[in-house]
Backbone as JSON Lines, residues from 0, in Angstrom:
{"i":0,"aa":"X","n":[103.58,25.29,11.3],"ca":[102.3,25.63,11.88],"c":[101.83,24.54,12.86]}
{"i":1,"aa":"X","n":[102.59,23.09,12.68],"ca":[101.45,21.94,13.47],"c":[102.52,22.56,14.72]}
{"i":2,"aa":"X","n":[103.3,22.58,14.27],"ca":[104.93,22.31,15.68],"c":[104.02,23.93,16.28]}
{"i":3,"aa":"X","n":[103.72,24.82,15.96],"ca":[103.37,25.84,16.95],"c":[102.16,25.15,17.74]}
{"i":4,"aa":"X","n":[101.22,24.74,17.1],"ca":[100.02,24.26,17.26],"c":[100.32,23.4,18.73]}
{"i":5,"aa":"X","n":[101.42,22.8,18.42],"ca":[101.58,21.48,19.44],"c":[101.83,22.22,20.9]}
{"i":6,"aa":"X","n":[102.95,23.2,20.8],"ca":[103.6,23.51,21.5],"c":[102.26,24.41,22.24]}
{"i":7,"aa":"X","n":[101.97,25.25,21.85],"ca":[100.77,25.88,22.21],"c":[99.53,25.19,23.26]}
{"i":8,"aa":"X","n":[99.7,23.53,22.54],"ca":[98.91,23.37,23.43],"c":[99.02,23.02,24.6]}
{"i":9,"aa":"X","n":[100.24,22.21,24.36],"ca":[101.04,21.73,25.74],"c":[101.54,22.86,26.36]}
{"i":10,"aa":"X","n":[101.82,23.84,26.47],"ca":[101.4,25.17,27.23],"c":[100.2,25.18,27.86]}
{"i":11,"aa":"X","n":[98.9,25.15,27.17],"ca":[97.67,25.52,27.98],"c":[97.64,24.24,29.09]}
{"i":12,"aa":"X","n":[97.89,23.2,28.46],"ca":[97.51,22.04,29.24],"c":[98.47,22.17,30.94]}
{"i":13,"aa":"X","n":[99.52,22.67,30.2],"ca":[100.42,22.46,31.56],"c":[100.22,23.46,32.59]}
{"i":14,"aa":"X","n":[99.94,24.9,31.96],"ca":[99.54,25.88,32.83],"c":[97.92,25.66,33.71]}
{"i":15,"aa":"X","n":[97.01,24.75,32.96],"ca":[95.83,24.6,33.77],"c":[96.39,23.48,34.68]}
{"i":16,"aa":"X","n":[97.47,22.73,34.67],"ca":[97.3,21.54,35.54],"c":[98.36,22.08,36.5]}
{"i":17,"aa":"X","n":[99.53,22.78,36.37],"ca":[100.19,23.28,37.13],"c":[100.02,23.49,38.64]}
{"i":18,"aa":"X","n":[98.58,24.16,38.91],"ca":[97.86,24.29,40.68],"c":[97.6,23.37,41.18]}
{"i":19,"aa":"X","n":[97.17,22.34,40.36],"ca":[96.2,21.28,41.37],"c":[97.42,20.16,41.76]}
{"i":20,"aa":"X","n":[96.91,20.07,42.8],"ca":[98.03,19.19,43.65],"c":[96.95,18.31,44.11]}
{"i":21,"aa":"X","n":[97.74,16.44,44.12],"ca":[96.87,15.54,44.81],"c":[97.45,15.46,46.07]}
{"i":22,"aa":"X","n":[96.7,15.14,47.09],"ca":[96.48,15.35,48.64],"c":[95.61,13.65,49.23]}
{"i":23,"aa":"X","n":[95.9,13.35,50.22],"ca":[95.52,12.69,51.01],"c":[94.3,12.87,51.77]}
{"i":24,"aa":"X","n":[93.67,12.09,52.44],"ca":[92.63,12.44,53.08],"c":[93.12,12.32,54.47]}
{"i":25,"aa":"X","n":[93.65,10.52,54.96],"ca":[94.48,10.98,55.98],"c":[95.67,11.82,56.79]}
{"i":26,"aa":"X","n":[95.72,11.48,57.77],"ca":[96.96,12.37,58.23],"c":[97.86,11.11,58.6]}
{"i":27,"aa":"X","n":[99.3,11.95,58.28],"ca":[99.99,10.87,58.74],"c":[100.31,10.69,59.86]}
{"i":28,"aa":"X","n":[101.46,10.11,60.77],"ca":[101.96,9.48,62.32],"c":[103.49,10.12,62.22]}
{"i":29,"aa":"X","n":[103.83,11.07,62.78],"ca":[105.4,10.82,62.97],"c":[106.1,9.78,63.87]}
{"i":30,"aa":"X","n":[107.08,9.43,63.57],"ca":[107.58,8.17,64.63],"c":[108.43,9.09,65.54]}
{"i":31,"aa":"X","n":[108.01,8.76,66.51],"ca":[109.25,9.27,67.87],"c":[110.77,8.97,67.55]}
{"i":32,"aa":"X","n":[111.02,7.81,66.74],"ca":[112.4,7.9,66.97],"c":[112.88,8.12,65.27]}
{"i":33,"aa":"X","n":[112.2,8.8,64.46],"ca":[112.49,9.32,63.26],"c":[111.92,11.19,63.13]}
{"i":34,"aa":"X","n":[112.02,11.6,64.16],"ca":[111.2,13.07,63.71],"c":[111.74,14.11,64.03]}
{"i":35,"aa":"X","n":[113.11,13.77,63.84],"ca":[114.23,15.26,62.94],"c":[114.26,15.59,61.94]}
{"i":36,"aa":"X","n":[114.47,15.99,61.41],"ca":[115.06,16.54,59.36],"c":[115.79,17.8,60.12]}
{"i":37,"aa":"X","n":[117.32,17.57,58.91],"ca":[117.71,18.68,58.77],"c":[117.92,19.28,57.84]}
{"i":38,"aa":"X","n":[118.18,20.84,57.88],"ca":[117.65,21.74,57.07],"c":[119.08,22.72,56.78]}
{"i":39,"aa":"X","n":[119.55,22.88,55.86],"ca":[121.26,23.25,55.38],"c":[121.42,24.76,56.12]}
{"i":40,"aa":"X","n":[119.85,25.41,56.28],"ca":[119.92,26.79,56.77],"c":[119.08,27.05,58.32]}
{"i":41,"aa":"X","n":[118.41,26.04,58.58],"ca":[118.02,25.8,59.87],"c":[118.32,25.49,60.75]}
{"i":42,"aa":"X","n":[119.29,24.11,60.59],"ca":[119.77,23.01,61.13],"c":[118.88,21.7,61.51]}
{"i":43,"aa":"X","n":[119.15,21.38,62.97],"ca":[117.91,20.12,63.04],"c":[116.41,21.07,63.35]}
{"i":44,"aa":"X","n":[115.48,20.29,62.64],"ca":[114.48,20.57,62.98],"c":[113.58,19.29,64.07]}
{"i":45,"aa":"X","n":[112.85,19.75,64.62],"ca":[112.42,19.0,65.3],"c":[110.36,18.46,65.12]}
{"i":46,"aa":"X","n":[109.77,18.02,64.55],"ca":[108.8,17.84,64.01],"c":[107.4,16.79,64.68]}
{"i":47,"aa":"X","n":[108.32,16.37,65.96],"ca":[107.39,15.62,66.78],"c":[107.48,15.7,67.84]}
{"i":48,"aa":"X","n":[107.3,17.55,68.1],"ca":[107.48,17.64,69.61],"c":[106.12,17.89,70.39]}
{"i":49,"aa":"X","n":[105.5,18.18,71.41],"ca":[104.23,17.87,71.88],"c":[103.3,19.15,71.64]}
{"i":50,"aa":"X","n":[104.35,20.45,71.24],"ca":[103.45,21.88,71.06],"c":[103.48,22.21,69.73]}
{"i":51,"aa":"X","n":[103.65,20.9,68.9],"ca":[103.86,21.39,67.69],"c":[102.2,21.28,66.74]}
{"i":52,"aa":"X","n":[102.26,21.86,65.93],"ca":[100.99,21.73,65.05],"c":[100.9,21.28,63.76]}
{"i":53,"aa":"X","n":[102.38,20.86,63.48],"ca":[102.87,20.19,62.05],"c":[101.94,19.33,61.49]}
{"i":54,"aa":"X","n":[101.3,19.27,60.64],"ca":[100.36,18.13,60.3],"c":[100.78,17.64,58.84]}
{"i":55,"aa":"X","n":[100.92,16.41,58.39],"ca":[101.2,16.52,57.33],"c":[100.35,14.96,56.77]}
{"i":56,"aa":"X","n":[100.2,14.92,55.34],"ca":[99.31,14.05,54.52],"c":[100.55,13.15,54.08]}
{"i":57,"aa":"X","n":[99.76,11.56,53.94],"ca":[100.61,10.39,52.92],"c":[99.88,10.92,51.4]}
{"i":58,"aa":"X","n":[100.49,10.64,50.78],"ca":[99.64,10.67,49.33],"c":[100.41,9.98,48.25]}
């Protein structure tokens, strides 16, 4: 009964904390001479180009 008890709760706990994600307030800087990634089904991506709208947080 405790071992259900336990398990049960660490269920609720994990399912309420599951959504919340911590976030940054700033934004970060891409560097010009680091702002490719590649992607196994994309290929290169390009992430610091001048029409882009990519924004992304440090956290």
């Amino acid at each position: 009964m405790k071992k259900l008890l336990v398990i049960l709760l660490f269920s609720v706990i994990l399912f309420f904390t599951a959504g919340f994600a911590i976030a940054s307030v700033t934004n970060g800087v891409i560097d010009a001479s680091n702002k490719y990634a590649w992607a196994e089904n994309a290929g290169w991506i390009n992430f610091g180009c001048a029409k882009s709208s990519f924004r992304f947080c440090l956290g």
